[in-house]
N, C-alpha and C positions, 0 to 999 in steps of 0.2 A: 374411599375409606380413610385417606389421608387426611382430609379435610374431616371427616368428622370427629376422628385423634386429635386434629389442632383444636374444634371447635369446644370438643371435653378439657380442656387444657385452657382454653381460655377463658370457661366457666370457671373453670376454678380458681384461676390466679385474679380474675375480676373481683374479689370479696376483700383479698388480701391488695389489689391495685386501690382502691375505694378506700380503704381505713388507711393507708400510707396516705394517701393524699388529707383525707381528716386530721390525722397525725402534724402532718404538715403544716396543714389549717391553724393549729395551733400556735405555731409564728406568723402564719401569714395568713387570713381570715380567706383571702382570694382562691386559696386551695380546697376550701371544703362548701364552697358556695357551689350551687349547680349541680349536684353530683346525680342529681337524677336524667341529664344529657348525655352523661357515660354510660349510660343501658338505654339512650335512643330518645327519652322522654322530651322533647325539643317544644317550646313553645315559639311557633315565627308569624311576625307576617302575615294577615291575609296579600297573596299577590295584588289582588284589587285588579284593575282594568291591567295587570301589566303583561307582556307578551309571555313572562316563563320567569322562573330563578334560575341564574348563571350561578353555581358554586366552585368557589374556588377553596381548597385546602393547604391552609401553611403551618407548620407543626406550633411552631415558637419564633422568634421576636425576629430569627435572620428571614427564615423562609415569607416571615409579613413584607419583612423591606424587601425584598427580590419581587415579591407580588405586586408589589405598590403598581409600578409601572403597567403591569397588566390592567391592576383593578381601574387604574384613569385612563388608559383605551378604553376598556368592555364599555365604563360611564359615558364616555363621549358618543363612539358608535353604537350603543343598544341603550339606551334610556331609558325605551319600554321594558327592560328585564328589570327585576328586582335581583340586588349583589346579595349573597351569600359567603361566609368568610368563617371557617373554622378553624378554630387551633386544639393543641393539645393540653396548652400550659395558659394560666392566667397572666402571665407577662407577653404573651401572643395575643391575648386578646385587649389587653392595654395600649399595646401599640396598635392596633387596626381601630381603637375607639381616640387616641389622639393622630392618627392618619385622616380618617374619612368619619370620626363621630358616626352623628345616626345615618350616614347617606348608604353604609352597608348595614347588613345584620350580621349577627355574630351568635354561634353556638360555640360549644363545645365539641369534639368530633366521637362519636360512639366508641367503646371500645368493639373489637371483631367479633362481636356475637352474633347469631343469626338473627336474631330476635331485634336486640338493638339496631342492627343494621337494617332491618325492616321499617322498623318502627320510627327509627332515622327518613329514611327515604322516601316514606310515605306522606310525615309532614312537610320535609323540605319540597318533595316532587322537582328534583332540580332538570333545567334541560341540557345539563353537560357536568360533568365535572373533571375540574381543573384542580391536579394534583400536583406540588413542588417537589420538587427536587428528587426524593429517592423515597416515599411512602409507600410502602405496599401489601395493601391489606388482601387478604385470598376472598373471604366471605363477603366484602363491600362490593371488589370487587365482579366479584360473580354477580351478584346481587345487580349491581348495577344493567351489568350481560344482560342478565333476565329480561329485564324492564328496559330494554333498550336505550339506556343512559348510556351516551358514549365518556370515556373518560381519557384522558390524558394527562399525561406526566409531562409537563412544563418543565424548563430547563435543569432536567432529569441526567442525575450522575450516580455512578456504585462504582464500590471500591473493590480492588481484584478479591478482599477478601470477603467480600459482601456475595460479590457472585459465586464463587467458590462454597459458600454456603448455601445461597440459593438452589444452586444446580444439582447439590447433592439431595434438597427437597423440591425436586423437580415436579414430581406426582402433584404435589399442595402449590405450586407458583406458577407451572409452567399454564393450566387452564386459567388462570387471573391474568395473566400477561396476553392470553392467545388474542384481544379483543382490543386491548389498550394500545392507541396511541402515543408514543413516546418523541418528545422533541428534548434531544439528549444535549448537553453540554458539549462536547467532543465527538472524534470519531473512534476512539477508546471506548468511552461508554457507550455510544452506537451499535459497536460490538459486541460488550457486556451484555445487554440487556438483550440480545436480539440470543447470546448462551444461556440464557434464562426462561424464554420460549416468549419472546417479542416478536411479533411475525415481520421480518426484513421490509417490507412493501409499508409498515406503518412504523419506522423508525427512521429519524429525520436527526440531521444534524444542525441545531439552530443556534448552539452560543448558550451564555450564561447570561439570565435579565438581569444580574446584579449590575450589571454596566449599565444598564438603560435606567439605572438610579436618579431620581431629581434633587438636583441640589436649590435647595430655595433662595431666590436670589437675594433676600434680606440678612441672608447666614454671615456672612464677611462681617455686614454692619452690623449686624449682634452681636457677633463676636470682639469685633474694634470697642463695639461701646462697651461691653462688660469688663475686658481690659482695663481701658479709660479710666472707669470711675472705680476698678476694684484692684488690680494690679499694673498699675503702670511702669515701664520701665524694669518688670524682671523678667527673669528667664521662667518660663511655664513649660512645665510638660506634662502630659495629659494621658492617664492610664484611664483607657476605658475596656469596659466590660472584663474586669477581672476578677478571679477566681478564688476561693478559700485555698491557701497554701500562697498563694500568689502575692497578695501584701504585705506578707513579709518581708519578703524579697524586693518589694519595689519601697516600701520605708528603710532596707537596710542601704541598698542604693542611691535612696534619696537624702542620706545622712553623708554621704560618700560625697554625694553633686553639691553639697551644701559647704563642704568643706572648702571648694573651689569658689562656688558662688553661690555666699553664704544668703541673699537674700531671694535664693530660687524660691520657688511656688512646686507640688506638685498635686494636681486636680487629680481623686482617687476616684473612679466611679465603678462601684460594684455591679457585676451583671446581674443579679436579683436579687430585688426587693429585701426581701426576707434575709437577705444579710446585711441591709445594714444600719443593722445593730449592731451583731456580733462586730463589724470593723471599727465600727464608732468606741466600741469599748475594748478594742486592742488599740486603740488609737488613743485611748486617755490611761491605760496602762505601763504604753510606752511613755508615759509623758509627754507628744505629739502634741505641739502647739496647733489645732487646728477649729476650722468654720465647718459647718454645716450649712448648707445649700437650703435646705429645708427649714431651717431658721429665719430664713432671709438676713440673719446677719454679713456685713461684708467680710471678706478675705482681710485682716489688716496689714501692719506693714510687717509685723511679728509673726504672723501666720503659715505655719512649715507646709499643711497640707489642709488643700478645700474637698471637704465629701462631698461627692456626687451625687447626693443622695433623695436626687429626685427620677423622675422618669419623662422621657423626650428631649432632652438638653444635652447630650452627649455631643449630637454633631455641632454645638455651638460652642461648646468649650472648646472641640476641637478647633474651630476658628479660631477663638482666642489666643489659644496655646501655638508654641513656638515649636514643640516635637509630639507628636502621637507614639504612646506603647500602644498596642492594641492586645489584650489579655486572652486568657487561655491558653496562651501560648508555653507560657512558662510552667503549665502543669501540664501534663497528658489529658486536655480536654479536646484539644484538637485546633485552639484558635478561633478569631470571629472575623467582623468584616473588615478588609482592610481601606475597602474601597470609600468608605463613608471620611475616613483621612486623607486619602489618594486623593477624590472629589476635589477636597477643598487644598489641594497642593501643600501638604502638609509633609513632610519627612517622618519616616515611618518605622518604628524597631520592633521586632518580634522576638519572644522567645523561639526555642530548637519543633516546638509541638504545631505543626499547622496542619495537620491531616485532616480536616474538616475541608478547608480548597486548597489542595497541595497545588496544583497548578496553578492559582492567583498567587498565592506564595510566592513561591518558584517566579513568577516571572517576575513580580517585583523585586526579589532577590536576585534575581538574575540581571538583571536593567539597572541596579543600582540603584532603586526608588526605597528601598528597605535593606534593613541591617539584621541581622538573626545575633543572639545572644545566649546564652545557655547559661546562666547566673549574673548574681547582683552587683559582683564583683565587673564583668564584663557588658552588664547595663548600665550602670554608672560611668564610667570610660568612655561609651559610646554619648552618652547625653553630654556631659562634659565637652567631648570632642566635638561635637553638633552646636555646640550652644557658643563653642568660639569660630567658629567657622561658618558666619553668615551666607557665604557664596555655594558652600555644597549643602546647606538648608534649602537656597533657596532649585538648587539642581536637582537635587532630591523630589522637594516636593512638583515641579514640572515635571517629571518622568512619571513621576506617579500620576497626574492629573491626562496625561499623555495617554496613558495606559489606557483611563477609564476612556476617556475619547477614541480610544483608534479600535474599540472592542464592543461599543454599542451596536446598535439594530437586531438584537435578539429577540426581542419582543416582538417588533413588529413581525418576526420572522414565528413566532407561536404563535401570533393573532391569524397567519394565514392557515394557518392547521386547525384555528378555533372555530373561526368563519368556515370552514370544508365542512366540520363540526355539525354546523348549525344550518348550512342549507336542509 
């Protein structure tokens, strides 16, 4: 009865989820393209000669980068499968099409209707699916049950107050979980999800695959030579994936850092698309001497701040640059990845907001690989202070690269739950 209260409810909020995204469209063309995959209409693939579709599910652009690792296992050891890759958002599916191009396929993921989820499953016919992090739909899920699609939640985390919600819609979650596979980040979320009605005997504690991230090894020299020929000789710091409310704060900051050392640079890259406009033109309001990325114009020697304002070039600036902010932080969004900085040994400042992976947080705040800040006044200070002090830049970013090393093998530790899977 619960399930079919949630299933009325999501009939309905579906007309009004569809015109927000049209809505959307309207800045951003990518939002109102496809919308007939939100109610299941999936055009994929013939399989052709191949053994099955392996689908994996990553919501948005972090859960594609934690996947990465997985999706070049599955490629190496199953060849014969054809990859399946859904997101929720069109900046998730940007990123799995400059990852792997045409070597996977890429839909949209249905919204939880019955219908759609049928009519989903029917064309994919996947032979497993591989969910990240914390997705969990009751109707796919069941669905899946049915048809003997096993599923699993890959390095699968929830927060106290996520299960605390769940538990109390016990009726509607607890039959979606009885069947799934969980290979949890932690033995906290091991716990969570198995109070949610995860059956103990299929809850595994595997790690988080954001560690088992590839760093490409031309990154350094992309980075050296973009330097080279476009800022040489300044101080660079590098705000990526930041938020509306956010660049304020980091131009007010970076007016602060300028005063000290007047010919800094700072690289702004907005987390989506679709905003940047709106900063390009708070950025020529302020009077903000700056380049656009997307111009191919250079950084000159005048140039306050460079916009970021392409897509896939984040971990290369971060080479470049001298200090990583990593954004979201400094709003209540919860933070992004930190590790894609850590990677490439980079010294790392957050804002006080990192509830999206409090524990990557946390232990790089704890280790000394990251600086937490809570305003512009207090980021400024910190860059300044980093930007004279060569020796704990270069400390910093070793702890941080440390971290990502001493915390891999999670993947390969999912692939043996995939392969159980798949016999």
């Amino acid at each position: 009865m619960l399930r079919l209260i949630y299933s009325v409810l999501v009939y309905l909020a579906a007309p009004l989820a569809l015109a927000a995204l049209f809505l959307r469209g309207l800045r951003d063309p990518a939002y109102r393209g496809r919308l007939g995959e939100r109610l299941g209409y999936v055009r994929l693939d013939a399989a052709g000669d191949a053994s099955g579709r392996l689908w994996i599910h990553a919501v948005s652009v972090g859960e594609v980068q934690a996947a990465a690792a997985l999706l070049r296992i599955l490629q190496q050891r199953y060849p014969r499968y054809r990859l399946l890759v859904t997101t929720a958002t069109p900046t998730g599916a940007q990123r799995v099409h400059l990852l792997f191009g045409d070597q996977v396929q890429h839909a949209y993921l249905p919204y939880d209707l019955p219908g759609a989820v049928r009519r989903f499953l029917s064309a994919a016919r996947p032979t497993i699916a591989i969910v990240m992090e914390r997705e969990i739909w009751p109707n796919l899920f069941c669905e899946c049950a049915s048809r003997g699609i096993p599923v699993l939640l890959a390095s699968a985390r929830l927060t106290e107050r996520s299960m605390r919600l769940l538990r109390r819609l016990a009726a509607l979650f607890a039959p979606a979980m009885e069947k799934v596979t969980v290979a949890a980040q932690t033995a906290v979320d091991a716990e969570r999800f198995q109070a949610i009605g995860a059956q103990a005997s299929r809850v595994h504690v595997t790690g988080n695959v954001k560690f088992d991230m590839e760093v490409d090894e031309n990154l350094h020299q992309a980075g050296d030579a973009l330097r080279a020929s476009q800022f040489p000789g300044r101080l660079v710091w590098v705000a990526g994936s930041t938020h509306e409310g956010e660049e304020e704060q980091l131009l007010d900051a970076h007016q602060r850092v300028r005063l000290r050392y007047p010919d800094s640079l700072l690289v702004l890259a907005p987390r989506h698309p679709e905003r940047f406009e709106p900063v390009r033109a708070r950025l020529k309001a302020r009077g903000v001497r700056f380049a656009s990325r997307s111009a191919g114009a250079p950084a000159g020697a005048d140039t306050e701040v460079l916009l970021a304002d392409t897509l896939g070039e984040l971990p290369m600036f971060y080479a470049a640059g001298d200090i990583a902010f990593v954004g979201g932080s400094l709003v209540p969004v919860g933070g992004h990845n930190l590790l894609e900085p850590a990677a490439l040994a980079r010294p790392i400042v957050v804002g006080p907001h990192n509830f999206n992976s409090q524990d990557i947080a946390r232990m790089f705040l704890d280790s000394g690989a990251a600086v937490e800040v809570d305003s512009a006044a207090q980021l400024a200070k910190v860059i300044i202070d980093l930007a004279g002090d060569a020796a704990r830049r270069a400390t910093m970013g070793n702890l941080g690269r440390q971290i990502v090393a001493d915390n891999r093998g999670a993947a390969a530790r999912v692939m043996q739950l995939i392969e159980t899977s798949l016999r």
